[in-house]
DRENNU-455245 format. One record per atom (N, C-alpha, C): y, z, x; residue in one letter. Coordinates in steps of 0.001 Angstrom, whole numbers, padded with zeros to 6 digits, always signed. Each point is the difference from the previous one (the first is absolute). Example, Ala and Ser with C-alpha at 12.3 -4.5 7.8 and 13.67 -1.06 7.14 Angstrom:
<recs>
-005690+007800+013190A
+001190+000000-000890A
+001200+000000+000900A
+001050-000720-000350S
+001190+000060+000820S
+001090+000730-000770S
</recs>
This chain:
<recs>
+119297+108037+149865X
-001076-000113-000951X
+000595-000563-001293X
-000937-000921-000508X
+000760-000630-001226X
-001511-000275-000896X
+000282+000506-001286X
-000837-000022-001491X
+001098-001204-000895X
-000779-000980-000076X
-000245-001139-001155X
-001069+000404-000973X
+000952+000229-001244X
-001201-000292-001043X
+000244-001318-000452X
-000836-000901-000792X
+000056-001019-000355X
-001265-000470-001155X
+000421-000657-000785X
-001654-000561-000952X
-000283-001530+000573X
-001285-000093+000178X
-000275-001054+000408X
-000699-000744-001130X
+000268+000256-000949X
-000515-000873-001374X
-001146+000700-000563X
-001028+000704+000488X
-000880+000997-000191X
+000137+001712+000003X
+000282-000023+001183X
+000375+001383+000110X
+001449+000727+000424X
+000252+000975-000038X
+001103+000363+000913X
-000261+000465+001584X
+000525-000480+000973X
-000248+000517+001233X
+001178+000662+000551X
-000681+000699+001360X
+000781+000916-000021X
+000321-000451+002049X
+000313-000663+000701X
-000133-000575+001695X
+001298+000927+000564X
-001099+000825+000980X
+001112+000943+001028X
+000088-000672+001176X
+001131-000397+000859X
+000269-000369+000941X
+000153+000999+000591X
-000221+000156+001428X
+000577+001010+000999X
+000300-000767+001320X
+000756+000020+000879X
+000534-000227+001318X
-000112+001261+000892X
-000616-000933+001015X
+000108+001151+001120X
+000230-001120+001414X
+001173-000158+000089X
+000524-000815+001366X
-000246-001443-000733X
-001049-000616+000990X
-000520-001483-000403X
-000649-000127-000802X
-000718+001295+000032X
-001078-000093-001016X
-000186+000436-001362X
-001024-000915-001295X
+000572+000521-001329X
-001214+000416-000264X
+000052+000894-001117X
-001361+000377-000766X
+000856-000401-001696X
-001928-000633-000705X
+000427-000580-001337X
-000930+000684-000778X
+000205+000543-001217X
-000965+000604-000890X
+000137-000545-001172X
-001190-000037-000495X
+000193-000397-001726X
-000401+000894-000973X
+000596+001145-000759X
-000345+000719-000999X
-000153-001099-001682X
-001114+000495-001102X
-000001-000504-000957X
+000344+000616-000772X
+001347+000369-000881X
+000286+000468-000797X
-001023-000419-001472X
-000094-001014-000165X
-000672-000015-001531X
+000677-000449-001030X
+000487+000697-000765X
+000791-000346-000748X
+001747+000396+000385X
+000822-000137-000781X
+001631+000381+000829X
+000258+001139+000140X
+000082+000429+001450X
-000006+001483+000225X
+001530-000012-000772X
+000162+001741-000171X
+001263+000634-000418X
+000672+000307+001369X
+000821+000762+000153X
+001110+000390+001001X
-001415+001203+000471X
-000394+000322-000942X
-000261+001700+000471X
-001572-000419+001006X
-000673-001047-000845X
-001496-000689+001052X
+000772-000550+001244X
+000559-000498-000536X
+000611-000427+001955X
+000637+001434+000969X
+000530+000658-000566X
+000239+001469+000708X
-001247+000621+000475X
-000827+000168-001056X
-001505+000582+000596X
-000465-000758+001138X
+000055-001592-000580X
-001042-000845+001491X
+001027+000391+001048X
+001365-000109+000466X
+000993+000079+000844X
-000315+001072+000723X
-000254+001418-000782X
+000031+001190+000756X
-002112+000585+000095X
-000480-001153-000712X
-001608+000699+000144X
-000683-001298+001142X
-000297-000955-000847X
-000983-000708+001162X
+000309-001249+001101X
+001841-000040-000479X
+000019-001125+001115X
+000063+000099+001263X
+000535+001119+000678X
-000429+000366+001562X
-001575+000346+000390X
-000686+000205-001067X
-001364-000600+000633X
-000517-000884-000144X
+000394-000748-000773X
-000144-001491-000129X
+000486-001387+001375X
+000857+001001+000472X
+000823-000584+001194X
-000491+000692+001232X
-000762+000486-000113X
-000622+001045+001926X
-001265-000815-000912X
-000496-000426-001191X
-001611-000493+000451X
+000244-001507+000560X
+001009-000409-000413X
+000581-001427+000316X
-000103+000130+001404X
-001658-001226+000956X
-000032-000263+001189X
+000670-000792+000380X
+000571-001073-000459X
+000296-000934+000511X
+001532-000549-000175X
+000757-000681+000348X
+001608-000190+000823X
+000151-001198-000085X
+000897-000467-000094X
+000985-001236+000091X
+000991-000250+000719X
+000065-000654+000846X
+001413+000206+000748X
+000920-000593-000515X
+001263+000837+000527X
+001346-000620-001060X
+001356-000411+000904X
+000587-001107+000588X
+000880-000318+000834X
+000896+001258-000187X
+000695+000390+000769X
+001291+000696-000067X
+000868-000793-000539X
+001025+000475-000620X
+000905-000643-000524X
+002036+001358+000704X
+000384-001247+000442X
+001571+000906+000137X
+000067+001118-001085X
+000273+001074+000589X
+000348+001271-000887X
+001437-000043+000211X
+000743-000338-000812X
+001762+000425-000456X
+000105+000599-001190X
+001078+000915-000108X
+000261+000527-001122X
+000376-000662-000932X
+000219-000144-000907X
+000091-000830-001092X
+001016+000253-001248X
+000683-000943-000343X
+001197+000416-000653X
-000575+000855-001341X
-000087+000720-000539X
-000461+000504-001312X
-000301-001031-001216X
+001652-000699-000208X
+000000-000641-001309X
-001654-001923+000552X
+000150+000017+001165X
-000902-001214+000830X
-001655+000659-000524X
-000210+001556+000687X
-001388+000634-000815X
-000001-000034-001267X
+000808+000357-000721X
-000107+000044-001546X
-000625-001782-000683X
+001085-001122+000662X
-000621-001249-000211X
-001690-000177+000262X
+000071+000638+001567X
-001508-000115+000452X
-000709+000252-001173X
+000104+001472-000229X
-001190+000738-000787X
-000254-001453-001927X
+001576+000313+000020X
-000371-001223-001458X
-000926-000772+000000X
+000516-001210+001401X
-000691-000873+000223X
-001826+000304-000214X
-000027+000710+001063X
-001600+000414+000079X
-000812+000287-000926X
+001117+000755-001444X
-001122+000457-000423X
-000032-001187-001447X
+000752-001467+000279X
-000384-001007-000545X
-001248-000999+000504X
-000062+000347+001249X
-000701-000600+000842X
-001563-000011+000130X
-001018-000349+000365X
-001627+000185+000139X
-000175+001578+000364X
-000224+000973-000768X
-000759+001159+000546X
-000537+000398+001338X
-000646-000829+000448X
-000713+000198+001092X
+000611-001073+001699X
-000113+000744+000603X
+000175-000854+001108X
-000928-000685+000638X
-000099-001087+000860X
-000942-000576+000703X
-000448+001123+000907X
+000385+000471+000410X
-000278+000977+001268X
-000911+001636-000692X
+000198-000046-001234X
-000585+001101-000892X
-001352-000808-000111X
+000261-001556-000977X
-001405-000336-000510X
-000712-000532+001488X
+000446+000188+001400X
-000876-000737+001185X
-000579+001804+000486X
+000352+001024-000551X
-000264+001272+000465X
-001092+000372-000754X
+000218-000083-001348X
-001309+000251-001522X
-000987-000710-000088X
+000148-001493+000745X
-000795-001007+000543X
-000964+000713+000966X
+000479+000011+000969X
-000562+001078+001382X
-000987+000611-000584X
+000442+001117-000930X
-000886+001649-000330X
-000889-000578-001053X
+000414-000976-000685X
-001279-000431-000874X
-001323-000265+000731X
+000376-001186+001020X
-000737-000523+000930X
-001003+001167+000452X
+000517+001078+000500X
-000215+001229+001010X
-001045+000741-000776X
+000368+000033-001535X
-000320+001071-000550X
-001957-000943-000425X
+000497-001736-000410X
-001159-000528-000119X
-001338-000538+001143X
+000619+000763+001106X
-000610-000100+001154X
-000945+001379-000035X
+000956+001249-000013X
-000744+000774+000315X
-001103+000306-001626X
+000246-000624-001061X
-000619+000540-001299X
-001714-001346+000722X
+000014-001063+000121X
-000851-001170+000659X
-001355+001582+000690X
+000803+000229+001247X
-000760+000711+000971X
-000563+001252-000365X
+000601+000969-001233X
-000912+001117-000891X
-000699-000507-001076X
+000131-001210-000373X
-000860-000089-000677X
-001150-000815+000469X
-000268-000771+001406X
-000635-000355+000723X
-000996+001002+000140X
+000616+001557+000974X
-000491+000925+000137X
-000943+000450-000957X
+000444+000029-001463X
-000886+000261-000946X
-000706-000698-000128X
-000001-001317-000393X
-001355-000751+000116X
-000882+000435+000848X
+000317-000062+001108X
-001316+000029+001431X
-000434+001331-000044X
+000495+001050-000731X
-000129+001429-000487X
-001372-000067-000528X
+000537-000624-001460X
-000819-000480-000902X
-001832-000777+000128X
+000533-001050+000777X
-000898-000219+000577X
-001127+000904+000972X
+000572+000566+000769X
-000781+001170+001021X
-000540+000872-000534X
+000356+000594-001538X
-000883+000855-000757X
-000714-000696-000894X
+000075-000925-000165X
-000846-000787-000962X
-001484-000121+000900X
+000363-000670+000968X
-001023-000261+001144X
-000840+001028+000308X
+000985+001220+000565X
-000967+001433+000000X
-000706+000543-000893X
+000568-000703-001094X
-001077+000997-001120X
-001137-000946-000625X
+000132-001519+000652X
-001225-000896-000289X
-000667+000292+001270X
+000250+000823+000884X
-000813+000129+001162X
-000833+001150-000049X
+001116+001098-000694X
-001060+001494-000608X
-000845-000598-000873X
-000005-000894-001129X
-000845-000297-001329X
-001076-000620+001297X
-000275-000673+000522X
-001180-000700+000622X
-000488+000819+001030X
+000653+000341+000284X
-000619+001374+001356X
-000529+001087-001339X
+000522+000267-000903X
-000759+001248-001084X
-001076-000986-000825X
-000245-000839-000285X
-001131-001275-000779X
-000916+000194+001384X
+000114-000158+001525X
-000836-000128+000707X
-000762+001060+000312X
+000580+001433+000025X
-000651+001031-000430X
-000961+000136-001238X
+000304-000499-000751X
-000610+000154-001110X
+000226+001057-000855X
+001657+000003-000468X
+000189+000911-000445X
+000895-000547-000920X
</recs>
């Protein structure tokens, strides 16, 4: 599991990666303004594991050779990276996904509501003329 914070010129964000085999899960928290050490401790230990079980949707991720790795070779790694783009392709093709997912299923409840909407509108222009035909 890996937390990038990063500002994207507007806000601060907050993108959890997780791995599980092939497959990745990508989240995007909005910090707001620049979290402190202690807001990122809270999100870390309060809402990002449910942020990551509501996360439906996956990315697959090639395997890559697992060797151990010389220490002073990770230490370069980590430098490097954290000069590097924030986000990975494989994070923004995962946040891609759940956006998609999430604007699919928001389309189909609010569909629902309309035709809701509609069906009581209808029923109650059907009580008003059925109660006018009474004469009441």
């Amino acid at each position: 599991m890996k937390l990038t914070v990063f500002y994207d010129g507007q806000f601060w964000l907050g993108v959890v990666e997780q791995k599980e085999g092939e497959a990745l899960k990508a989240v995007r928290y909005v910090f707001g303004s620049e979290p402190k050490d202690e807001e990122v401790l809270a999100f870390v230990n309060g809402p990002m594991l449910s942020l990551l079980h509501k996360c439906r949707t996956t990315t697959t991720v090639p395997l890559e050779m697992q060797r151990r790795k010389n220490p002073k070779r990770m230490q370069r790694e980590a430098a490097k990276e954290m000069k590097t783009r924030p986000l990975s392709t494989y994070a923004q093709t995962a946040l891609q996904l759940e956006l998609e997912h999430r604007k699919k299923e928001r389309k189909v409840w609010r569909k629902e509501q309309r035709e809701a909407l509609i069906k009581r509108k209808r029923e109650l222009k059907r009580l008003k003329a059925k109660a006018k035909h009474r004469g009441r």
